[in-house]
C-alpha positions in Angstrom: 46.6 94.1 -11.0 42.8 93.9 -11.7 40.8 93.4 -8.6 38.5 90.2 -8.7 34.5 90.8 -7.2 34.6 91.9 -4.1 32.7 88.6 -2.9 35.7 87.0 -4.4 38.4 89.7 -2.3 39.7 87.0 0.4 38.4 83.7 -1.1 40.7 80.7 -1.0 40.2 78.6 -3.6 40.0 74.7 -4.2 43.4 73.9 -4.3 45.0 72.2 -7.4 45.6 68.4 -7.3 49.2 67.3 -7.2 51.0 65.5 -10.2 52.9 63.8 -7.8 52.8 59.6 -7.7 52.0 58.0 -4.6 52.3 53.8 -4.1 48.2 54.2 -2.8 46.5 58.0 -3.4 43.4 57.6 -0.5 42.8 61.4 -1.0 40.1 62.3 -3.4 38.1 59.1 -3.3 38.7 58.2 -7.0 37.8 54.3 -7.8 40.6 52.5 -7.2 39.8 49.3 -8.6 39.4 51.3 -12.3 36.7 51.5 -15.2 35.4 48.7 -16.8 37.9 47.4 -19.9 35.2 48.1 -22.5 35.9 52.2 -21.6 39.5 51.4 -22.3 38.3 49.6 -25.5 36.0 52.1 -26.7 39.1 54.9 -26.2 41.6 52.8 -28.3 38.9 53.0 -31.1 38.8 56.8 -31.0 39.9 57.9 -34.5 40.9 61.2 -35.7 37.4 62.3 -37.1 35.8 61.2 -34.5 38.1 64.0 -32.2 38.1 66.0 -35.1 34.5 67.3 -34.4 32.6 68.7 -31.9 31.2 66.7 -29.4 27.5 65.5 -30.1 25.6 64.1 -26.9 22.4 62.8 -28.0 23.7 59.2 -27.7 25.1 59.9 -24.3 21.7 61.6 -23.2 19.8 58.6 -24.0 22.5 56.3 -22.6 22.4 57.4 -19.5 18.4 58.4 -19.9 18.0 54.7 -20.0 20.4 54.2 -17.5 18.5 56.0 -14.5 15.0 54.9 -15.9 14.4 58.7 -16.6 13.4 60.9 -20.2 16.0 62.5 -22.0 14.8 66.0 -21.7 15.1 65.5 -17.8 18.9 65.3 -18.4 21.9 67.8 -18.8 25.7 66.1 -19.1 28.5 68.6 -17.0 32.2 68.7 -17.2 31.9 66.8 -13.9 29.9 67.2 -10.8 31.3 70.3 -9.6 30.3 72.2 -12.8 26.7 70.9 -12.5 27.2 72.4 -8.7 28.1 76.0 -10.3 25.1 75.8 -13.4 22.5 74.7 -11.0 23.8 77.6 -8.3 24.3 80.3 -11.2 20.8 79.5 -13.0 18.8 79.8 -9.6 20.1 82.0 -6.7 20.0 85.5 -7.0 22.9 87.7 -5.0 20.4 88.9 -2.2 19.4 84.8 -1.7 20.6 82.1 0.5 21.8 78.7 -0.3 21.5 75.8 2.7 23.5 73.3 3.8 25.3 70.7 6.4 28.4 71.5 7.8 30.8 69.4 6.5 30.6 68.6 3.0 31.5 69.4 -0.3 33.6 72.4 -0.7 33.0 73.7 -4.0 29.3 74.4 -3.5 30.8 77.0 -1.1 32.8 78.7 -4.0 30.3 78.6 -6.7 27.7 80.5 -3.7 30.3 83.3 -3.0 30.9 83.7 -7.0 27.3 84.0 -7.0 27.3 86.4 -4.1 24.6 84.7 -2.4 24.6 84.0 1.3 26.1 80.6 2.4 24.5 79.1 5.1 25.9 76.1 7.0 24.1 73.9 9.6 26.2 72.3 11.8 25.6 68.7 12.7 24.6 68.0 16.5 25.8 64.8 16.9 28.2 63.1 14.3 27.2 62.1 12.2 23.3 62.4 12.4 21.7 64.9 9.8 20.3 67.8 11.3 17.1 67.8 9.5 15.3 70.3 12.2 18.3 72.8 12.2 18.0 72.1 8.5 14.4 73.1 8.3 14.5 76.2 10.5 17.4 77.5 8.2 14.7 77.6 5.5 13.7 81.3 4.9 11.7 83.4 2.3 15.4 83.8 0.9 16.7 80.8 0.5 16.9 79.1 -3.2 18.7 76.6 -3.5 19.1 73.7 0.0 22.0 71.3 -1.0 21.8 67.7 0.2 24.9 65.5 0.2 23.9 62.1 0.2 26.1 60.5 1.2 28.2 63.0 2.4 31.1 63.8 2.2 33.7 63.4 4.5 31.4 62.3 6.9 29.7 59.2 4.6 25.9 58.6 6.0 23.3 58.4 4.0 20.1 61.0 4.4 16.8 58.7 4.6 13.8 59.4 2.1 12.0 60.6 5.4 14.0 63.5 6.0 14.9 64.2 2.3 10.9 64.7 1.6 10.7 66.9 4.9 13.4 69.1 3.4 11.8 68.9 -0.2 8.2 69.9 1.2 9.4 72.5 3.3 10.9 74.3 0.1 8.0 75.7 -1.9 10.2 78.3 -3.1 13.6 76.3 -3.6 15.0 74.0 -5.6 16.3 70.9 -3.1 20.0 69.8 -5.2 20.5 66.1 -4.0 24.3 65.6 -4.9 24.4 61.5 -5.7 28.4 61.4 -5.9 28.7 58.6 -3.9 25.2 57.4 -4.0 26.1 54.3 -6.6 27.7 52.5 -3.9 24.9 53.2 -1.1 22.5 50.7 -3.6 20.6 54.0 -3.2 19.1 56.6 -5.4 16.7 59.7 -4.8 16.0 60.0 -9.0 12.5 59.2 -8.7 12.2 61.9 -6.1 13.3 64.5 -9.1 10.3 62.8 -11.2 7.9 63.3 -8.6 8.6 67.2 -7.5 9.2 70.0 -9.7 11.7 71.9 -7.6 14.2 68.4 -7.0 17.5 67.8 -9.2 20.4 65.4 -8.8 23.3 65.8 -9.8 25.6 62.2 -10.5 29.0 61.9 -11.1 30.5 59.1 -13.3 34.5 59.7 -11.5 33.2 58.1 -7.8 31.8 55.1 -8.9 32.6 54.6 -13.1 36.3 55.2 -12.7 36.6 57.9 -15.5 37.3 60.8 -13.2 40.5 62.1 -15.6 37.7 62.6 -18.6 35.4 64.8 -16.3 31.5 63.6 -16.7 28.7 64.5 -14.6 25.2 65.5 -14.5 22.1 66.9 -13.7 18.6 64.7 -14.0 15.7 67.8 -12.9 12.2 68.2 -14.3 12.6 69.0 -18.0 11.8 73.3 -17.6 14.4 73.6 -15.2 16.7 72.0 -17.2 15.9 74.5 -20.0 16.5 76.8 -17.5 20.2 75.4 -17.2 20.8 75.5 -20.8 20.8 79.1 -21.2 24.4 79.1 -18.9 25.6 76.3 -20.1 28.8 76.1 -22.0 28.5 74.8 -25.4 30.1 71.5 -26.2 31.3 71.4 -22.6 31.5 67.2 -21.8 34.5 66.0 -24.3 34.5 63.4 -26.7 36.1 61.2 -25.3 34.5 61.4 -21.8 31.5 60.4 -23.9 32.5 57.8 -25.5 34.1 56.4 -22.2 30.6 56.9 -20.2 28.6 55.4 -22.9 31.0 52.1 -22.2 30.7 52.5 -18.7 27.1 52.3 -18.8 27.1 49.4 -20.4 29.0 47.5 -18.5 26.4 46.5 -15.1 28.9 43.4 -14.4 31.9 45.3 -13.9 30.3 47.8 -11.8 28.9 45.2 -9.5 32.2 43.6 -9.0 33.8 46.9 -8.1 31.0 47.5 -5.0 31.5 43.9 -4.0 35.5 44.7 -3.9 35.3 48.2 -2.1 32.3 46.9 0.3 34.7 43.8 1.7 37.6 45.9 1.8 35.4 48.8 3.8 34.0 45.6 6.1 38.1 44.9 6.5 39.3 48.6 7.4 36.0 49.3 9.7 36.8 46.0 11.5 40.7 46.5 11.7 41.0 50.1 12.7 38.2 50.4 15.4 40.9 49.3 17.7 43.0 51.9 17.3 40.5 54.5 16.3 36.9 55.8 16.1 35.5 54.7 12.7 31.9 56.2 11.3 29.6 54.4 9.8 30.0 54.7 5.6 27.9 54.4 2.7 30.0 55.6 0.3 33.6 54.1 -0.8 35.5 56.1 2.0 35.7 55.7 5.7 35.5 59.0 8.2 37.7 57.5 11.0 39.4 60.0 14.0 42.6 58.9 14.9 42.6 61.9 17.8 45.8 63.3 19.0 47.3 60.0 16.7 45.9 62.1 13.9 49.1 63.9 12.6 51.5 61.1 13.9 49.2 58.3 11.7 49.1 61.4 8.4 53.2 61.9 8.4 53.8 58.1 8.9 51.8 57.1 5.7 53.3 59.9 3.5 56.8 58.8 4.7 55.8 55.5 3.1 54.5 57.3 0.3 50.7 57.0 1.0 48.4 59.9 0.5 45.5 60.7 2.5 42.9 63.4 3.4 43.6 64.6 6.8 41.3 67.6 8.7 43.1 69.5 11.0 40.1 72.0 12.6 36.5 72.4 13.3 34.3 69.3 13.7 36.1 67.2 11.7 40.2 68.0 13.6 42.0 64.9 13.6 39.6 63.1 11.3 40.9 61.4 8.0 38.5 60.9 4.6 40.5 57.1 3.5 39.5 56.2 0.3 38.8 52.9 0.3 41.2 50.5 -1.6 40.9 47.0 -2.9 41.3 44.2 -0.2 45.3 43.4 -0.6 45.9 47.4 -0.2 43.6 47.8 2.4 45.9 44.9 4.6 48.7 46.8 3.9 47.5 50.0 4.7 46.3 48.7 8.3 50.0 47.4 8.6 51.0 51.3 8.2 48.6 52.4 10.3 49.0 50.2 13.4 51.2 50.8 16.6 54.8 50.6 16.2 57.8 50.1 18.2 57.8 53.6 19.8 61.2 55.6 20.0 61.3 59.0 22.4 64.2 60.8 21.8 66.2 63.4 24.2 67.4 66.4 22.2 70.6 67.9 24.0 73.3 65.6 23.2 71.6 63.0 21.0 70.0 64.6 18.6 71.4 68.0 18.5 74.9 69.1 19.5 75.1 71.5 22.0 78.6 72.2 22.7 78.6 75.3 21.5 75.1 76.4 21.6 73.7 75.2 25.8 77.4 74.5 27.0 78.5 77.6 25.7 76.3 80.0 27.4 76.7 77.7 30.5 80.4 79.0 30.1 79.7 82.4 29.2 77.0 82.8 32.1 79.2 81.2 34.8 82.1 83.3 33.3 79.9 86.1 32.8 79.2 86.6 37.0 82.3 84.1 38.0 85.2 86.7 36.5 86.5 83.2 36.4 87.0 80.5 33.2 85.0 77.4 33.0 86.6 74.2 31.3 84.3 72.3 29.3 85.0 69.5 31.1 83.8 70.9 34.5 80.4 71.0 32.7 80.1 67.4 32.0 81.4 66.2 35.5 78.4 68.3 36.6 75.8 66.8 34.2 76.8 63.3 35.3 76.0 63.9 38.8 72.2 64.1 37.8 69.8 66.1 39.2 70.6 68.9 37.7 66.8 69.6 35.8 67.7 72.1 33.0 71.3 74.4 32.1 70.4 77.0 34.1 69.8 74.9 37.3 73.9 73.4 36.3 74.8 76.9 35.9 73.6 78.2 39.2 75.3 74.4 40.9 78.7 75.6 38.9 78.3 78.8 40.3 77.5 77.9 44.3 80.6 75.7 43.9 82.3 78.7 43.7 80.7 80.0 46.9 78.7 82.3 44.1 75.2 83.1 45.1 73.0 84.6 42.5 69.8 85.2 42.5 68.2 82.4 39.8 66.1 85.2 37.6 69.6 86.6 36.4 71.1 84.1 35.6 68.2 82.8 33.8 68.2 86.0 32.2 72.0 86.5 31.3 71.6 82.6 29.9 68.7 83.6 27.7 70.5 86.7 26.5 73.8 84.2 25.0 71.9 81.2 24.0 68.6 82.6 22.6 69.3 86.4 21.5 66.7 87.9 20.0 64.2 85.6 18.1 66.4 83.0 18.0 69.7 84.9 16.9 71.8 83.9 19.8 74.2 80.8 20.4 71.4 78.2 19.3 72.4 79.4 15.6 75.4 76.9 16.5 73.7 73.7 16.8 74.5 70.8 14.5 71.9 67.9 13.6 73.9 64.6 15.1 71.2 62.1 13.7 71.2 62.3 9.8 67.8 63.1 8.5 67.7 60.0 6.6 68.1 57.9 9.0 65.9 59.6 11.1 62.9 59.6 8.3 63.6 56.0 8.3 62.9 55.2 11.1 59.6 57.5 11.2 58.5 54.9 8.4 58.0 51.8 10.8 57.8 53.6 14.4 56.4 56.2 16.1 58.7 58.8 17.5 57.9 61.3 19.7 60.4 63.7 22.2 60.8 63.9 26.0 63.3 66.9 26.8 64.4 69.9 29.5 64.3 72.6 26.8 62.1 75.1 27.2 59.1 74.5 24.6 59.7 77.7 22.1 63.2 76.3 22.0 62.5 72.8 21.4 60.4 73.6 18.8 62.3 76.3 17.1 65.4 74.0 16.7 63.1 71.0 15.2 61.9 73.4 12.8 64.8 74.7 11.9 66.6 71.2 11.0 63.3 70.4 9.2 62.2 67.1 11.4 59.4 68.5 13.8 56.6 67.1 12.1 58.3 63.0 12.6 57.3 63.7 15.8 53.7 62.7 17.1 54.3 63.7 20.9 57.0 66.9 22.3 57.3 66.8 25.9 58.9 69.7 27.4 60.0 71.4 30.3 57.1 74.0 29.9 54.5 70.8 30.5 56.2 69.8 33.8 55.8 71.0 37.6 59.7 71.3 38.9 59.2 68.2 40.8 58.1 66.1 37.9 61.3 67.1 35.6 63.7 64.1 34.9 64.7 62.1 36.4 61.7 62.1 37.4 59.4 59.8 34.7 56.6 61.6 34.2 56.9 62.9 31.0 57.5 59.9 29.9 54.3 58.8 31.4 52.3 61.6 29.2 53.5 60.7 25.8 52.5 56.9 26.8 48.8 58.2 28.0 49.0 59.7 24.3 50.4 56.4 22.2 49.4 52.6 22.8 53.0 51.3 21.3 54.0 48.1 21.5 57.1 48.7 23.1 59.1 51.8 24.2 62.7 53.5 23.8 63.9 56.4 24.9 67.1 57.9 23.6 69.2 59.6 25.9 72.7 60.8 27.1 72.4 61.6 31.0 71.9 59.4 34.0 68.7 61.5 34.4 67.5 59.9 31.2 68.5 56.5 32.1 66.6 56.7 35.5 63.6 58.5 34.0 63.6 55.1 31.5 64.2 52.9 34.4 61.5 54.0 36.4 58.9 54.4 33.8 59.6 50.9 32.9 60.3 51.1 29.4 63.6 50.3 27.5 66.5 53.0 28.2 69.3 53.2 25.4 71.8 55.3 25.9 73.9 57.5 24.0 77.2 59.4 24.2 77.7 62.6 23.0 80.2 64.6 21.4 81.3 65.9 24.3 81.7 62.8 26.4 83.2 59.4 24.4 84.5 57.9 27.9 84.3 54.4 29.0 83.5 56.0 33.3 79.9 57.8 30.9 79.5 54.6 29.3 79.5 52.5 32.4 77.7 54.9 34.1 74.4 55.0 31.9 75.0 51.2 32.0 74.8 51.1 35.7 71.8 53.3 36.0 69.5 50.9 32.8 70.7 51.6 29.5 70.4 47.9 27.9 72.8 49.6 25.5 75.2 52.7 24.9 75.2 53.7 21.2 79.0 55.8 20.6 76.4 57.9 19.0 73.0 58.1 17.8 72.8 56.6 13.8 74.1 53.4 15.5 70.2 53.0 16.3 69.6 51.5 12.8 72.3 48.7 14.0 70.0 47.9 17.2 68.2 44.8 16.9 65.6 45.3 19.2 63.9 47.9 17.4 62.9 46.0 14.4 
């Protein structure tokens, strides 16, 4: 293996888009209304000389020369925005330089810097999202080349006033000030004639964000003419396609269509603002996506939409955790999407008994821990006489009761111990290798499409979670309550874990799945809707009627009878 530069020695880069269809792809902020016809009528006339050549670009040049009221020679067509990123970055910045910028925004201006092996410096904002134009300012050294202004930005979508964009361009005798337009078409705002009036300004434009022709890759950059000479000497020969020209040239042409399609996006991005400020905190946008935190609904909100095949841009750290970038669809979309995105019917699950069989993973080390100090054997049946008596918080607390029935006094640490040792092993090698999934995954995936479904348990956390994983359904969860997150006294029956998940999710009702009396009480007193279920180990009418008596408004004879129940439709 050939080792890369050693700026490049533990770069990740941009990672590849997926092939994959979704029924609405919000991810990457493509137009999704689509290009003007005349671009698809202009392709169908492509002929085989035409595509037989090399590209020529003088007509684009002028095309889009005229366009943005500028002279040709102030104008260099990319293979898209980002490679107009890496010429302007590669033509400029020397390895020992800096490059500026805001903290979020566009990742690839990040890449192109370390393949440059200049130093990348980000400013973070100080209040979201308000540019930080004196951080900005005071990042500004004898070293820095090139400042990068997003506007506007991406994820966060405000737009930079002239005011602070002069500020940054006056305060930069030495650099060039990039103002990346991408999104600028549908902020009815362009900084152009700031490139006519200062030597050391360039835009770069995109015709994917706003045109609709991202597949065919066109950008560029519009700079005083000498820089752009500048540029030229990097630049890949023949590097915008044929066809992308041809299609841009249509594009251009076309005014009508392109004020229809910022009509469409700006009454569907009226529509979304309006509609999900109830549920979350939505930013102010300028561009044809919405910044909106969904906070700790975040991951919950993400999963549900890609269970219904809906594909969105979700951050997960820094700043921006919990934030989604939704590309803005066209109005009948956008009312479905909301529809996805509101609170559900919300179902909290118990996992012992209802969604994972236990008998011989819990029960068995119950057995082998009571035989274990007892001398004595342990029916199975003992064991579920003693959960039905309630009370009993967590296994080992029913192995210690099955033991002092026995006039057997142990201290709790070993048994807690000796349990440990049969059901958990070694990293997860013990007894809990024995569990079986009772819901089927489908069914269960179902239901994440059109609730919310969270867990309340008395496992321990690690083992919760290492058992979700392992049957592949953890991340259907938006809320895991554990026995690690409650005090002793505030373990079921007692409802307070119940209580946390609802400070968490504002459903419109509640359910909660489970197979004890604890359970049922825990419902019961939390005032939400208790079903219960019986599990493998217990089929009898006496469990039935007793999780009746104690406010299950129904017993399921096992858990994928929840499809059947009404009420949760």
């Amino acid at each position: 293996m050939v080792e890369p530069k050693k700026q490049l020695k533990n770069a990740i880069g941009y990672e590849p888009t997926s092939d994959e269809k979704y029924v609405m792809k919000l991810d990457f902020n493509e137009n999704l209304i689509g290009p003007s016809p005349k671009v698809l009528e202009a392709i169908k006339k492509i002929d085989k000389e035409t595509i037989r050549l090399y590209p020529a670009y003088q007509s684009l040049i002028n095309s889009i020369a005229q366009y943005q009221g500028v002279s040709s020679d102030m104008l260099l067509p990319t293979n898209g925005a980002d490679e107009a990123l890496n010429y302007i970055i590669n033509t400029f910045v020397e390895p020992d330089e800096n490059i500026v910028t805001v903290s979020p925004s566009f990742l690839m201006s990040k890449i192109y810097s370390r393949m440059s092996g200049a130093e990348y410096r980000e400013v973070e904002y100080k209040e979201k999202w308000v540019y930080p134009i004196d951080e900005i300012i005071s990042a500004i050294d004898a070293k820095t080349k090139v400042i990068i202004v997003t506007t506007p930005n991406s994820p966060t979508g405000e737009l930079i006033s002239d005011e602070n964009l002069i500020k940054v361009i006056e305060n930069a005798q030495n650099a060039l000030v990039l103002i990346d337009e991408t999104y600028a078409t549908y902020a009815n705002k362009s900084y152009i004639y700031l490139a006519r009036q200062y030597s050391n300004v360039a835009v770069v434009k995109s015709m994917s964000k706003d045109f609709a022709i991202a597949g065919l890759r066109l950008g560029y950059i519009i700079s005083d003419r000498q820089n752009i000479n500048y540029i030229r000497t990097i630049a890949s020969p023949c590097n915008v396609n044929t066809i992308a020209s041809i299609a841009a040239i249509a594009a251009l042409s076309d005014r009508k269509h392109m004020e229809m399609v910022k009509s469409e996006i700006g009454k569907s991005k009226k529509y979304l603002t309006e509609a999900l400020s109830d549920i979350a905190t939505v930013y102010p946008s300028e561009a044809n996506f919405l910044c909106v935190d969904f906070g700790n609904k975040a991951q919950a909100v993400y999963e549900r939409l890609l269970l219904n095949n809906i594909k969105t841009k979700i951050y997960t750290e820094g700043s921006l955790k919990n934030h989604f970038r939704l590309t803005i669809p066209h109005l009948a979309q956008a009312k479905k999407l909301v529809e996805f995105i509101k609170p559900k019917n919300l179902i909290v699950f118990d996992i012992d008994g209802v969604l994972i069989d236990v008998g011989n993973s819990y029960r068995l080390a119950v057995k082998k821990t009571y035989e274990y100090f007892s001398g004595q054997e342990l029916q199975p049946e003992k064991i579920q006489e003693a959960k039905n008596l309630g009370g009993l918080n967590n296994d080992w607390d029913l192995t210690e009761y099955l033991l002092l029935e026995q006039c057997i006094v142990m201290e709790k640490q070993l048994i807690i111990d000796k349990f440990q040792e049969f059901y958990f092993g070694e990293n997860g090698d013990g007894l809990i290798q024995n569990e079986e999934l009772l819901i089927c995954k489908n069914i269960l995936k179902s239901l994440a499409k059109n609730h919310q479904l969270a867990i309340f348990t008395g496992r321990p956390r690690k083992e919760a979670i290492f058992s979700l994983e392992y049957f592949g359904i953890k991340q259907l969860f938006s809320e895991i309550v554990t026995m690690d997150d409650l005090d002793t006294d505030l373990q079921k029956p007692n409802p307070y874990g119940l209580f946390m998940i609802m400070s968490k999710i504002k459903p419109k009702n509640i359910f909660y799945l489970g197979d004890t009396l604890d359970d049922m009480i825990a419902a019961h007193e939390a005032k939400v809707h208790a079903v219960g279920v019986l599990p493998p180990q217990d089929k009898t009418r006496n469990l039935k009627k007793l999780l009746k008596l104690n406010g299950a408004m129904v017993v399921l004879n096992n858990v994928n009878e929840v499809v059947k129940f009404r009420e949760l439709k």
